[in-house]
KEPATOR-886779 format. One record per atom (N, C-alpha, C): residue number from 1; residue in one letter; atom name; x, y, z. Coordinates in steps of 0.05 Angstrom, whole numbers, plus 5000, padded with zeros to 4 digits. Example, Ala and Ser with C-alpha at 12.3 -4.5 7.8 and 13.67 -1.06 7.14 Angstrom:
+-----+----+----+------+-------+------+
|   i | aa | at | east | north |   up |
+-----+----+----+------+-------+------+
|   1 |  A |  N | 5264 |  4886 | 5156 |
|   1 |  A | CA | 5246 |  4910 | 5156 |
|   1 |  A |  C | 5264 |  4934 | 5156 |
|   2 |  S |  N | 5257 |  4955 | 5142 |
|   2 |  S | CA | 5273 |  4979 | 5143 |
|   2 |  S |  C | 5258 |  5001 | 5157 |
+-----+----+----+------+-------+------+
This chain:
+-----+----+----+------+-------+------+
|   i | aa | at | east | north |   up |
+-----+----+----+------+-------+------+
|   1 |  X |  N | 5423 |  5197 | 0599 |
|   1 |  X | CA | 5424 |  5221 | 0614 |
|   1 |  X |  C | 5440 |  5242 | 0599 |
|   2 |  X |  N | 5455 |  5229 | 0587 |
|   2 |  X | CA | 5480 |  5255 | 0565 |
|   2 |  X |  C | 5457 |  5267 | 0550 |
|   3 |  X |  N | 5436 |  5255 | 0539 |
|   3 |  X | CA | 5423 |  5265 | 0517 |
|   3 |  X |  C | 5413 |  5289 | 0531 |
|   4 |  X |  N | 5406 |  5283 | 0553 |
|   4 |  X | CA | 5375 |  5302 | 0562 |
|   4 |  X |  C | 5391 |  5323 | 0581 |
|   5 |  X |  N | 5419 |  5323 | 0585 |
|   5 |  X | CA | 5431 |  5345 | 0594 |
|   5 |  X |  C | 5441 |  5366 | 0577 |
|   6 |  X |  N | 5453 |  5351 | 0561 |
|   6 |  X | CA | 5457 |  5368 | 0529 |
|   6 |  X |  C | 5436 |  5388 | 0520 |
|   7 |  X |  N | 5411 |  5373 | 0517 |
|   7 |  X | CA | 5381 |  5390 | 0519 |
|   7 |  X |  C | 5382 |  5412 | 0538 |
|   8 |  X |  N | 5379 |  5393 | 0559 |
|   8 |  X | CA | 5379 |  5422 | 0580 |
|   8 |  X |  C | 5392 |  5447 | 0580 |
|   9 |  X |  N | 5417 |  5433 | 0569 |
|   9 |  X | CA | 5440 |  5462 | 0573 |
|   9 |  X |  C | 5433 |  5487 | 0541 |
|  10 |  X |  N | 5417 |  5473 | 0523 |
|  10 |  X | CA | 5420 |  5491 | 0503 |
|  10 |  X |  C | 5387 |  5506 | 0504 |
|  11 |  X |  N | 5374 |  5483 | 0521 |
|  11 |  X | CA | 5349 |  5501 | 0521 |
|  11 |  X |  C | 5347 |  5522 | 0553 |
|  12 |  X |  N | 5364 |  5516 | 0570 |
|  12 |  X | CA | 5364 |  5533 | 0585 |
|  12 |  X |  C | 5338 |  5521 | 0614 |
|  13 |  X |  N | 5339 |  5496 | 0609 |
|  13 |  X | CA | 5318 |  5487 | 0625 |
|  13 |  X |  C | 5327 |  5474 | 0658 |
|  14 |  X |  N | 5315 |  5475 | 0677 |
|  14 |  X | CA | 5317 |  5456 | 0702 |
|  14 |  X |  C | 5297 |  5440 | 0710 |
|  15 |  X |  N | 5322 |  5419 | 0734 |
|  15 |  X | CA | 5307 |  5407 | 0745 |
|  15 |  X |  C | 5315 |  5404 | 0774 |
|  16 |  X |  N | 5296 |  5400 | 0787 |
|  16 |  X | CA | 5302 |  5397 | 0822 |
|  16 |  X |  C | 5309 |  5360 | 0824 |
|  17 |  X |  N | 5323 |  5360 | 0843 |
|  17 |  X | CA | 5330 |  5326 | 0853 |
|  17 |  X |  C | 5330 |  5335 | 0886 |
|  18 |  X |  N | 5318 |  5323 | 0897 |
|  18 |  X | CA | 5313 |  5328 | 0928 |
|  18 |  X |  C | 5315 |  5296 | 0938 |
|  19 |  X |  N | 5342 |  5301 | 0964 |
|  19 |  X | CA | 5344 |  5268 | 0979 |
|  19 |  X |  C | 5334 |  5267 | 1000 |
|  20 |  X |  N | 5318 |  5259 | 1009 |
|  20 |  X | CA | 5309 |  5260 | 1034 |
|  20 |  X |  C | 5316 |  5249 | 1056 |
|  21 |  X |  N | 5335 |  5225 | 1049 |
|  21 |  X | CA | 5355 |  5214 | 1076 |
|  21 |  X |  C | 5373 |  5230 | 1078 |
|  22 |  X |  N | 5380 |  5257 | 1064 |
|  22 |  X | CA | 5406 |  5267 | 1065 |
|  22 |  X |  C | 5400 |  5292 | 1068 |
|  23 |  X |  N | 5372 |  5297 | 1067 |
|  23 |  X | CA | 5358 |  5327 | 1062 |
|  23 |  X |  C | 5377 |  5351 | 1048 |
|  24 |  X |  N | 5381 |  5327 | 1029 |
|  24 |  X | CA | 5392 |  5359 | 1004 |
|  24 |  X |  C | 5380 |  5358 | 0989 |
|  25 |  X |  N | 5378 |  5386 | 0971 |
|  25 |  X | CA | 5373 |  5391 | 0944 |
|  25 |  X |  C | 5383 |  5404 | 0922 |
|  26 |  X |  N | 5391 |  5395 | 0906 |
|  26 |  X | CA | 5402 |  5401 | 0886 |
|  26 |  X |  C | 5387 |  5411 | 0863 |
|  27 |  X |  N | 5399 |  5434 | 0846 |
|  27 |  X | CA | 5385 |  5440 | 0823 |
|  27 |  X |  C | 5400 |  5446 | 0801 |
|  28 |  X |  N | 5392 |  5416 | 0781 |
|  28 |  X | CA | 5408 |  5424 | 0752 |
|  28 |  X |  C | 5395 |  5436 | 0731 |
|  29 |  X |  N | 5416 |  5458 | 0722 |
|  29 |  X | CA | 5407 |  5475 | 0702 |
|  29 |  X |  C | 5426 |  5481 | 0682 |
|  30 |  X |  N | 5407 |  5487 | 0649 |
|  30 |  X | CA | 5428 |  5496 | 0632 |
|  30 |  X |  C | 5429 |  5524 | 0637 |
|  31 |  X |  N | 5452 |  5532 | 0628 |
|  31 |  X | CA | 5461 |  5562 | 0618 |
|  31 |  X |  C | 5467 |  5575 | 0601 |
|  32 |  X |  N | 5464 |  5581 | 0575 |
|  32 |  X | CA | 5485 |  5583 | 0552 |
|  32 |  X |  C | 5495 |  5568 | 0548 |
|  33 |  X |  N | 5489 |  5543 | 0542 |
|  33 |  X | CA | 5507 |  5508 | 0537 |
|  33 |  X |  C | 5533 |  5500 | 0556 |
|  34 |  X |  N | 5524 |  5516 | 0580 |
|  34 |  X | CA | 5530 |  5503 | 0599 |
|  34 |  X |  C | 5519 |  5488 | 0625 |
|  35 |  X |  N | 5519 |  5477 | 0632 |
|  35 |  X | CA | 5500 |  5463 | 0660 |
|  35 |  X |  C | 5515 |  5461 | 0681 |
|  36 |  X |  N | 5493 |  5466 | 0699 |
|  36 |  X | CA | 5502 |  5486 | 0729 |
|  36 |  X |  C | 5496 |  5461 | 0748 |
|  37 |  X |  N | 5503 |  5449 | 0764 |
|  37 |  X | CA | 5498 |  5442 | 0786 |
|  37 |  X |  C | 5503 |  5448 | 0813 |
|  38 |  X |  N | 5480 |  5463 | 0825 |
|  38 |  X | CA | 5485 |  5468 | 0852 |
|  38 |  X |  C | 5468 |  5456 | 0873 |
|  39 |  X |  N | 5480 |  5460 | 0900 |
|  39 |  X | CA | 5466 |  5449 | 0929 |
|  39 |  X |  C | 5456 |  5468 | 0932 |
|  40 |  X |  N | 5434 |  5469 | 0944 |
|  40 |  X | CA | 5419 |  5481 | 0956 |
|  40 |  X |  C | 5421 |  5486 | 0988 |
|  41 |  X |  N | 5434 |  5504 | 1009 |
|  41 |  X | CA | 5424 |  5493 | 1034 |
|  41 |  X |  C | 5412 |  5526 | 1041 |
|  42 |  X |  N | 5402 |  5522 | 1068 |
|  42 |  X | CA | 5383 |  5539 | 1081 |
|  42 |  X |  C | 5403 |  5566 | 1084 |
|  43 |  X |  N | 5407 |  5569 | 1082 |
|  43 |  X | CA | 5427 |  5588 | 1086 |
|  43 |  X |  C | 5452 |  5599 | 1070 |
|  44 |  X |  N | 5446 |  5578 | 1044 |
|  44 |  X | CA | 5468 |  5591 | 1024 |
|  44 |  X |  C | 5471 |  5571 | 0986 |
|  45 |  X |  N | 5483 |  5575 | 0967 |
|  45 |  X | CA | 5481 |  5551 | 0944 |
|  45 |  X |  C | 5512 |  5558 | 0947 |
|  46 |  X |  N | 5508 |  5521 | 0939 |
|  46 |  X | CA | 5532 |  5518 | 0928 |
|  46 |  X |  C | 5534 |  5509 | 0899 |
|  47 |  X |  N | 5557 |  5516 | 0883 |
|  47 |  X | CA | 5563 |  5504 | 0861 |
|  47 |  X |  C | 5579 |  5485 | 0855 |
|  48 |  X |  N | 5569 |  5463 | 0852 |
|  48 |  X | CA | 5576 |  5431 | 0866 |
|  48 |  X |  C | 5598 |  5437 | 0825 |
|  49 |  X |  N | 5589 |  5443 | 0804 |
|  49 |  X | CA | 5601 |  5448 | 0784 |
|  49 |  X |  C | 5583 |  5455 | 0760 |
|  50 |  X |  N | 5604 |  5473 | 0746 |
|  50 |  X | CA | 5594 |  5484 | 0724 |
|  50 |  X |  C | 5603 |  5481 | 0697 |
|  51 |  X |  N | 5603 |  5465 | 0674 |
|  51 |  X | CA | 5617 |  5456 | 0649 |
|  51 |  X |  C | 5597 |  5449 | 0627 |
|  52 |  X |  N | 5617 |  5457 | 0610 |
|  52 |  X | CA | 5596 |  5461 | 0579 |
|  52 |  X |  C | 5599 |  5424 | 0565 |
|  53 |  X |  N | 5616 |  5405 | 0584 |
|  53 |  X | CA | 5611 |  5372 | 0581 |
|  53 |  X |  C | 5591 |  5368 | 0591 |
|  54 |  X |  N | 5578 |  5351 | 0580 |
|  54 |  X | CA | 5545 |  5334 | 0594 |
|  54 |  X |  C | 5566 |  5319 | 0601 |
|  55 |  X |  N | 5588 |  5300 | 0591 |
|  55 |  X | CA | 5597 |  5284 | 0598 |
|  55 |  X |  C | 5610 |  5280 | 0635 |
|  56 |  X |  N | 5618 |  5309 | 0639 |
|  56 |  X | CA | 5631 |  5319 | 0675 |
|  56 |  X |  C | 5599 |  5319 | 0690 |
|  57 |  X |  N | 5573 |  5324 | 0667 |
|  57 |  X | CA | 5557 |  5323 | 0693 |
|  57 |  X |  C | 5549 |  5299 | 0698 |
|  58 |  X |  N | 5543 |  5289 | 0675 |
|  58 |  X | CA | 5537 |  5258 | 0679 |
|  58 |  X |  C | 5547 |  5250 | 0701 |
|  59 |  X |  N | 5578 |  5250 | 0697 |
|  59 |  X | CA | 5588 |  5240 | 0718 |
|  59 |  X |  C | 5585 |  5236 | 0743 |
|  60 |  X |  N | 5584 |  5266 | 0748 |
|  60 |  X | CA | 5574 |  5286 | 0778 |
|  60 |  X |  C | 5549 |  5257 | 0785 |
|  61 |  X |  N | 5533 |  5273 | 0762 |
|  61 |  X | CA | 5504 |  5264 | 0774 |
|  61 |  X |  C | 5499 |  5229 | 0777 |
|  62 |  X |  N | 5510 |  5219 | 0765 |
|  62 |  X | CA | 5511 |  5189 | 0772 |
|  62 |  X |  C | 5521 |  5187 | 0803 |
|  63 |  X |  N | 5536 |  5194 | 0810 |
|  63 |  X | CA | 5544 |  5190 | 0839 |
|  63 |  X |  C | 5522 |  5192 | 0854 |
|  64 |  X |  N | 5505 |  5211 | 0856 |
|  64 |  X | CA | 5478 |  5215 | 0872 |
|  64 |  X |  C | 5458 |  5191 | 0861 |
|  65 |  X |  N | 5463 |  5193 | 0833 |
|  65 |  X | CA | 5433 |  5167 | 0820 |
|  65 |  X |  C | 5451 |  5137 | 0837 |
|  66 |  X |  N | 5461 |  5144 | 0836 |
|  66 |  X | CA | 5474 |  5114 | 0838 |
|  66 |  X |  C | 5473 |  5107 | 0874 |
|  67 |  X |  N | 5467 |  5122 | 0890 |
|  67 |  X | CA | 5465 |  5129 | 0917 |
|  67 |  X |  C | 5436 |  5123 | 0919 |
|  68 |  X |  N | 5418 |  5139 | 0898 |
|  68 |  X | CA | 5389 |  5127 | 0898 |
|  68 |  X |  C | 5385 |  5104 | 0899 |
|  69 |  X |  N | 5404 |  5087 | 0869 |
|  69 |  X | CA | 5402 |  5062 | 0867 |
|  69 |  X |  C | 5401 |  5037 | 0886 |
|  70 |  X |  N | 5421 |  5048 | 0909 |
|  70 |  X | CA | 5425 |  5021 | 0919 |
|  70 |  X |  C | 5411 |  5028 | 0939 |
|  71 |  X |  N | 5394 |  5036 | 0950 |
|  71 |  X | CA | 5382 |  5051 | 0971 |
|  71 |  X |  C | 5349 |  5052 | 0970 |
|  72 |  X |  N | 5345 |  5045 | 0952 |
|  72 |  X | CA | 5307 |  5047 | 0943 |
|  72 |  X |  C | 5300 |  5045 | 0971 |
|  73 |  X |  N | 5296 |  5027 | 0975 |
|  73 |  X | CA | 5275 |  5017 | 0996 |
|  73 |  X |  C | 5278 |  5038 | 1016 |
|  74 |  X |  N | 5309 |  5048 | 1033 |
|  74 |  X | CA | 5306 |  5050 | 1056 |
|  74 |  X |  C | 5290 |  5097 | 1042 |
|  75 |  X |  N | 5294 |  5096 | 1022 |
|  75 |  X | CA | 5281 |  5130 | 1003 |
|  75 |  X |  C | 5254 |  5123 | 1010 |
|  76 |  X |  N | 5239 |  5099 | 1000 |
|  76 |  X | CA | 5222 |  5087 | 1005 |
|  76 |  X |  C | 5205 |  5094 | 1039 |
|  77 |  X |  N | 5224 |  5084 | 1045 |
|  77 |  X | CA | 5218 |  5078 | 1081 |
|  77 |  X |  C | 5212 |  5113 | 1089 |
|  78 |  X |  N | 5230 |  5124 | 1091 |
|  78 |  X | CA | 5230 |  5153 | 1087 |
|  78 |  X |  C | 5209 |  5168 | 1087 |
|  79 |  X |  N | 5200 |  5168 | 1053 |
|  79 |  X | CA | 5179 |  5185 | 1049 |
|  79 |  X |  C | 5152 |  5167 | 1067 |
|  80 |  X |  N | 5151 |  5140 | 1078 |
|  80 |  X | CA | 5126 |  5131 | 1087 |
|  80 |  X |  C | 5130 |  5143 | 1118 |
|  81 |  X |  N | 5139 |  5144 | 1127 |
|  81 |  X | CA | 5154 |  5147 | 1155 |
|  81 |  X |  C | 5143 |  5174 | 1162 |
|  82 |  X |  N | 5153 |  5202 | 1141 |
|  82 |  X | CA | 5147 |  5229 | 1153 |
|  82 |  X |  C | 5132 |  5234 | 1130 |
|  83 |  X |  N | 5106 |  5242 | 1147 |
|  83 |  X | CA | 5082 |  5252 | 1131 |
|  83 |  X |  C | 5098 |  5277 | 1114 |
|  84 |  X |  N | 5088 |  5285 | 1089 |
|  84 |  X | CA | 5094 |  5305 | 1083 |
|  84 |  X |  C | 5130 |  5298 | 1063 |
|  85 |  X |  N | 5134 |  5280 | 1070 |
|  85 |  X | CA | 5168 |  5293 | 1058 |
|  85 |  X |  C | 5168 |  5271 | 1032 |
|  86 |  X |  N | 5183 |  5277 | 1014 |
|  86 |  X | CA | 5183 |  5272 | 0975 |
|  86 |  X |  C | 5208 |  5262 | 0968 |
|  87 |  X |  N | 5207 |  5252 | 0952 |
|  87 |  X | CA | 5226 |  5250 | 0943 |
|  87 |  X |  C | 5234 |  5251 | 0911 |
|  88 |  X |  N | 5248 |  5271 | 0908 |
|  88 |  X | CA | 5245 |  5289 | 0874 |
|  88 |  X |  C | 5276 |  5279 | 0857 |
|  89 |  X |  N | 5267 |  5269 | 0839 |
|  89 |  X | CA | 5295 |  5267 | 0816 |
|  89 |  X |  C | 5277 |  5271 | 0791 |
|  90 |  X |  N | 5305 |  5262 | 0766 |
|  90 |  X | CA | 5285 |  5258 | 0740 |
|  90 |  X |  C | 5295 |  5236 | 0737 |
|  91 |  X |  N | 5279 |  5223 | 0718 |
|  91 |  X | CA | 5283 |  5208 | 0693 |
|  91 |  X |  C | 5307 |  5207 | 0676 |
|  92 |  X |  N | 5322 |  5177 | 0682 |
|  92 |  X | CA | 5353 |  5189 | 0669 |
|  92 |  X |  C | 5347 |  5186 | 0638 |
|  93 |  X |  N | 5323 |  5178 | 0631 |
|  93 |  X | CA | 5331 |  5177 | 0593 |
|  93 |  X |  C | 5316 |  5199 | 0586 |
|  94 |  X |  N | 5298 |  5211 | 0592 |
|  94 |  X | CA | 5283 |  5239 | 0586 |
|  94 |  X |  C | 5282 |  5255 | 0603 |
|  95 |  X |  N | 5292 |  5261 | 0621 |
|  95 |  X | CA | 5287 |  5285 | 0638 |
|  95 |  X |  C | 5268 |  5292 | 0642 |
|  96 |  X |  N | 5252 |  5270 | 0657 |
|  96 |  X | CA | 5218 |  5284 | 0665 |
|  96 |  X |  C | 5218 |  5275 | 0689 |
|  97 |  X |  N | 5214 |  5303 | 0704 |
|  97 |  X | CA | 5209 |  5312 | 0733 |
|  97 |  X |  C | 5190 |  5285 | 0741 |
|  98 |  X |  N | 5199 |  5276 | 0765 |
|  98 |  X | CA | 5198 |  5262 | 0787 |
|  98 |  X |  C | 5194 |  5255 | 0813 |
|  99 |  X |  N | 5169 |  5253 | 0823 |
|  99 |  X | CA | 5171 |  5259 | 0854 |
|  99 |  X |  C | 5149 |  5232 | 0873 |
| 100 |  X |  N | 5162 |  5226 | 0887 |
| 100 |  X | CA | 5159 |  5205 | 0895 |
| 100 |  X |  C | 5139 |  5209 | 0928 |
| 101 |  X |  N | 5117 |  5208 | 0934 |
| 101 |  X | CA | 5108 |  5215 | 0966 |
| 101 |  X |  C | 5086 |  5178 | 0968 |
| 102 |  X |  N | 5088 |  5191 | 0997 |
| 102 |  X | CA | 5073 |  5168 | 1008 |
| 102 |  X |  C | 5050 |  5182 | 1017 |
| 103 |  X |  N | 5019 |  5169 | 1005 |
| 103 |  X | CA | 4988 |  5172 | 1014 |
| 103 |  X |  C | 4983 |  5164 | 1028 |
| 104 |  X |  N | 4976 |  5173 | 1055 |
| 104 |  X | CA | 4975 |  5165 | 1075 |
| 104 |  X |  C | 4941 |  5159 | 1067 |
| 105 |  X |  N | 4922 |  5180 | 1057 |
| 105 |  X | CA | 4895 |  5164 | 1052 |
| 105 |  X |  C | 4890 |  5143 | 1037 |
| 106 |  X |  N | 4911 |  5136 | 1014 |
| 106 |  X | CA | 4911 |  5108 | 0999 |
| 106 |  X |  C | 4931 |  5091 | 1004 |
| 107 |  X |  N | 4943 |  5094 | 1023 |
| 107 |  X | CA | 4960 |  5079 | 1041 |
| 107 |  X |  C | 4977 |  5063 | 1028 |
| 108 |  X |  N | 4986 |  5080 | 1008 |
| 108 |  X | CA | 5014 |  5075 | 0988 |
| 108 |  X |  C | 5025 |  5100 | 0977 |
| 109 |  X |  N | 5046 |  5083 | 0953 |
| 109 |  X | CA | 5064 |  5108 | 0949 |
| 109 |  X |  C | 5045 |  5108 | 0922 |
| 110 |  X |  N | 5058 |  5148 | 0909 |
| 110 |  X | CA | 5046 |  5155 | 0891 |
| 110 |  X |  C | 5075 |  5151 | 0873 |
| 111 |  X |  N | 5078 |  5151 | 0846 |
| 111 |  X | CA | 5102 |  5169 | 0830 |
| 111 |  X |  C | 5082 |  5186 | 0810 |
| 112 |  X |  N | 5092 |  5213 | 0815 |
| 112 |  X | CA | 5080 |  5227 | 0788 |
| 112 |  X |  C | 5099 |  5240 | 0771 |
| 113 |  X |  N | 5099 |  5241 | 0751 |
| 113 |  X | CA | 5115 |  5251 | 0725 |
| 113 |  X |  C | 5104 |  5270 | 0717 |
| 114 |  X |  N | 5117 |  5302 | 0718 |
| 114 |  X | CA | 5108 |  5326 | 0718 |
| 114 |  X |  C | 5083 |  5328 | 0738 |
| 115 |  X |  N | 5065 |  5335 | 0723 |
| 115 |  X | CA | 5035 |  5338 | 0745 |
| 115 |  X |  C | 5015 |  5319 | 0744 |
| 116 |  X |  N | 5025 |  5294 | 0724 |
| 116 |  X | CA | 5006 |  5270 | 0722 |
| 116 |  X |  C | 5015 |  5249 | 0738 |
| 117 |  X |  N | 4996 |  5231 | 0753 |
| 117 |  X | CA | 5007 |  5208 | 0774 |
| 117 |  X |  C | 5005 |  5180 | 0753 |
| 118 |  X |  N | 5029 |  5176 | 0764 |
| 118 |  X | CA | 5043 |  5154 | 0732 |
| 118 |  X |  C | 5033 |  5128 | 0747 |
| 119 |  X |  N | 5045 |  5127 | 0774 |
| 119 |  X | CA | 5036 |  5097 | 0784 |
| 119 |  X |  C | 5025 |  5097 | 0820 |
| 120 |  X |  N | 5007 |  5086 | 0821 |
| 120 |  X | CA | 4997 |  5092 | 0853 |
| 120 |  X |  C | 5003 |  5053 | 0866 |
| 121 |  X |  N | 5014 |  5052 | 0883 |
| 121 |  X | CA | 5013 |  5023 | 0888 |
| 121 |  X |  C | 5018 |  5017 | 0925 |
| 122 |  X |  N | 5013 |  5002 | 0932 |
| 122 |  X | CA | 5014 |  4990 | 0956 |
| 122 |  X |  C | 5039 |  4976 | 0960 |
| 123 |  X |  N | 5050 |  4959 | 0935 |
| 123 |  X | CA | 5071 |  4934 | 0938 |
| 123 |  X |  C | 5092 |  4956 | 0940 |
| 124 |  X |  N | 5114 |  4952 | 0962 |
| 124 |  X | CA | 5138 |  4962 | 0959 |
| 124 |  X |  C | 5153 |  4947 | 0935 |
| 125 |  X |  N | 5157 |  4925 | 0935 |
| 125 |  X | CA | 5171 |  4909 | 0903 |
| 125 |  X |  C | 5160 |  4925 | 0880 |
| 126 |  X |  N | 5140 |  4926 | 0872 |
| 126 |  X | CA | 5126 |  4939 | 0852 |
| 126 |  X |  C | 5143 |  4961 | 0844 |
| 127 |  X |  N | 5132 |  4989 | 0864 |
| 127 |  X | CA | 5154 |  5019 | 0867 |
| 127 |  X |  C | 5169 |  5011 | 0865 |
| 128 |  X |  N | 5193 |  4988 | 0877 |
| 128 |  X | CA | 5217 |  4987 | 0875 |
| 128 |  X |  C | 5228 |  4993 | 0845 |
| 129 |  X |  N | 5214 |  4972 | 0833 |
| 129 |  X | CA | 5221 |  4958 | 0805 |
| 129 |  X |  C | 5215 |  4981 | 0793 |
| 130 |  X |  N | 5192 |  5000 | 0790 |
| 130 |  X | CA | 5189 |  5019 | 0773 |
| 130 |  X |  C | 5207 |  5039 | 0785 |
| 131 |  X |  N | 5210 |  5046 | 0799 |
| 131 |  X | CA | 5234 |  5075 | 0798 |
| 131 |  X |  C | 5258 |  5057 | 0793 |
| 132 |  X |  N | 5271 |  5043 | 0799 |
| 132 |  X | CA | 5297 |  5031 | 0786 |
| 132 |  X |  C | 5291 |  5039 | 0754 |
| 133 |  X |  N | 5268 |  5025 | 0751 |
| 133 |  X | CA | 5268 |  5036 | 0718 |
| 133 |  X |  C | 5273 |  5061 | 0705 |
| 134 |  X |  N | 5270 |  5081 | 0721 |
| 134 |  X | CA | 5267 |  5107 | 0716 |
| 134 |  X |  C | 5292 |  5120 | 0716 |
| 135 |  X |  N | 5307 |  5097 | 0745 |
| 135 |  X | CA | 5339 |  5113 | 0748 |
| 135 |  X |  C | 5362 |  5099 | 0738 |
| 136 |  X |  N | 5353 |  5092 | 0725 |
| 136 |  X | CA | 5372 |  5070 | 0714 |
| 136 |  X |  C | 5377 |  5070 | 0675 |
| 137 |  X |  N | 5405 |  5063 | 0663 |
| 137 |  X | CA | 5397 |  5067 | 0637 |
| 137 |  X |  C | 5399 |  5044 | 0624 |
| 138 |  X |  N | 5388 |  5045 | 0615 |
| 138 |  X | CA | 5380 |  5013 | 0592 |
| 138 |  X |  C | 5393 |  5020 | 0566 |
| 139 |  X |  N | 5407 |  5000 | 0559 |
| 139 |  X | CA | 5412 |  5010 | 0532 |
| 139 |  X |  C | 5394 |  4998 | 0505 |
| 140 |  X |  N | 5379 |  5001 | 0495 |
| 140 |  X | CA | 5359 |  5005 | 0473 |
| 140 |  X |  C | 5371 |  4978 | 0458 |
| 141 |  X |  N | 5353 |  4958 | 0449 |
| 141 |  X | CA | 5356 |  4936 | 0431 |
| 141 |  X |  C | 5368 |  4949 | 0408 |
| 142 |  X |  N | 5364 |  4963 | 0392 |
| 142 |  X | CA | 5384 |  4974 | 0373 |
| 142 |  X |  C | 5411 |  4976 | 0380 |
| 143 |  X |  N | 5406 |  4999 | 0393 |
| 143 |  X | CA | 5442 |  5001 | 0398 |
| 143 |  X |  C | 5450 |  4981 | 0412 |
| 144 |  X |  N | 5445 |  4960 | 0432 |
| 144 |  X | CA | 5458 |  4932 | 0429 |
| 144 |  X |  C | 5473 |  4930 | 0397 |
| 145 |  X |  N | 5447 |  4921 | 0380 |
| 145 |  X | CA | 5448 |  4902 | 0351 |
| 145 |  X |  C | 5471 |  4921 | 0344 |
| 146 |  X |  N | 5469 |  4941 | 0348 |
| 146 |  X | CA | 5488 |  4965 | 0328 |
| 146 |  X |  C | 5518 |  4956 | 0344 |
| 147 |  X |  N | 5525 |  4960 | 0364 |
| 147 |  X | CA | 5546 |  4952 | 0377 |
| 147 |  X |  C | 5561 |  4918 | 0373 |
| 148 |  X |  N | 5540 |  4904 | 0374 |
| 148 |  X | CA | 5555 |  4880 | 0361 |
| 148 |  X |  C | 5548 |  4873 | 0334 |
| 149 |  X |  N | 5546 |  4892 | 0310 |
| 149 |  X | CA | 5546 |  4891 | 0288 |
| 149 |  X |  C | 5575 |  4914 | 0284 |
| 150 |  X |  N | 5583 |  4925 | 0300 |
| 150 |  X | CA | 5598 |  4940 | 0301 |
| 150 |  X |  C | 5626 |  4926 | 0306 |
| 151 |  X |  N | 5624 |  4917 | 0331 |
| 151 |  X | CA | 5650 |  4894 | 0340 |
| 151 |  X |  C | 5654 |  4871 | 0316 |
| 152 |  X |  N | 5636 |  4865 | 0305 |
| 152 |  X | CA | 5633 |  4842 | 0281 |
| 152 |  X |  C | 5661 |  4860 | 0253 |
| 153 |  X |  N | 5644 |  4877 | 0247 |
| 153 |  X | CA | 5663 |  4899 | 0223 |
| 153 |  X |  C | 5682 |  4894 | 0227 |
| 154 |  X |  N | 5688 |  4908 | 0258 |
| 154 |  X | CA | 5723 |  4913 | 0266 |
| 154 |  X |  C | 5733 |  4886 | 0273 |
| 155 |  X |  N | 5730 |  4860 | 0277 |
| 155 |  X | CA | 5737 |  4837 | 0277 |
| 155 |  X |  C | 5749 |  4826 | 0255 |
| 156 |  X |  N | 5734 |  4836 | 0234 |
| 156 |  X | CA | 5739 |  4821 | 0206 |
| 156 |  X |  C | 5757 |  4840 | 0192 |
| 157 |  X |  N | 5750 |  4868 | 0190 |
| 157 |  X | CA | 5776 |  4884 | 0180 |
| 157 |  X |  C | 5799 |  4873 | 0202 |
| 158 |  X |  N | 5808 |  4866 | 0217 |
| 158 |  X | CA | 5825 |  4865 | 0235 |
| 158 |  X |  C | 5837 |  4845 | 0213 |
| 159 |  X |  N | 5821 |  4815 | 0220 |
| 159 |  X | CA | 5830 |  4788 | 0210 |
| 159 |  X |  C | 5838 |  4798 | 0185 |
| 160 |  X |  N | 5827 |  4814 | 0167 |
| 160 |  X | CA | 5834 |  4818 | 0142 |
| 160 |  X |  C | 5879 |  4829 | 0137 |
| 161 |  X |  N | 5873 |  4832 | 0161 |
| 161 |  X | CA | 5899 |  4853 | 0159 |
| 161 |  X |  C | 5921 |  4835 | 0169 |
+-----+----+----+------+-------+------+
């Protein structure tokens, strides 16, 4: 998520995250290599915070992803429940727009990524598993290998000393 805020802030780009058990929305944006996060309500924005660290937003914004996290199902339940209502984040390793509704004529949930529909399915387990994927960060088989090829170095210079 550091990577793709950093991006954001120097290209000047947003994204909407909309909760629907909480009916807020939020919109993060760069500024001049800074990134803006505000609430959205009917009647007024707030500036939840504004800093030229990806690292302070990360932060920020994990608190909400991480609210998603443990919560799928009942986000889930939600969008099937009230015709009409979504549920919008991004993608924590690329920042690609995300929105989550329930088809009531295919009598499952959709996820589409930007304006293409990525996955259409019936199984709640299924959705589950793929948006966890989406909100969640993996760290890459490399940088594993790199990290304990790394701890290995500093082990042995250590012993050396």
């Amino acid at each position: 998520m550091k990577q793709f805020l950093t991006l954001l802030a120097k290209n000047c780009g947003s994204r909407e995250i909309y909760d629907p058990l909480h009916e807020e929305k939020y919109v993060v944006s760069g500024e001049e290599n800074h990134i803006l996060i505000t609430k959205k309500e009917p009647d007024q924005e707030i500036v939840v915070l504004r800093t030229s660290e990806s690292d302070q937003a990360k932060e920020k914004l994990e608190q909400l992803f991480e609210r998603f996290r443990t919560n799928i199902f009942a986000y889930l339940d939600k969008v099937k429940e009230d015709e009409g209502t979504y549920w919008r984040f991004f993608d924590v390793s690329f920042g690609v727009d995300i929105k989550v509704c329930f088809s009531q004529e295919e009598n499952g949930w959709q996820v589409w990524m930007g304006g293409d529909l990525s996955l259409q399915t019936k199984d709640p387990v299924e959705i589950q598993l793929y948006i966890r994927g989406l909100i969640t960060e993996f760290e890459s088989w490399w940088m594993n290998e790199f990290r304990k090829f790394h701890q290995k170095i500093k082990e042995h210079l250590y012993d050396q000393s």
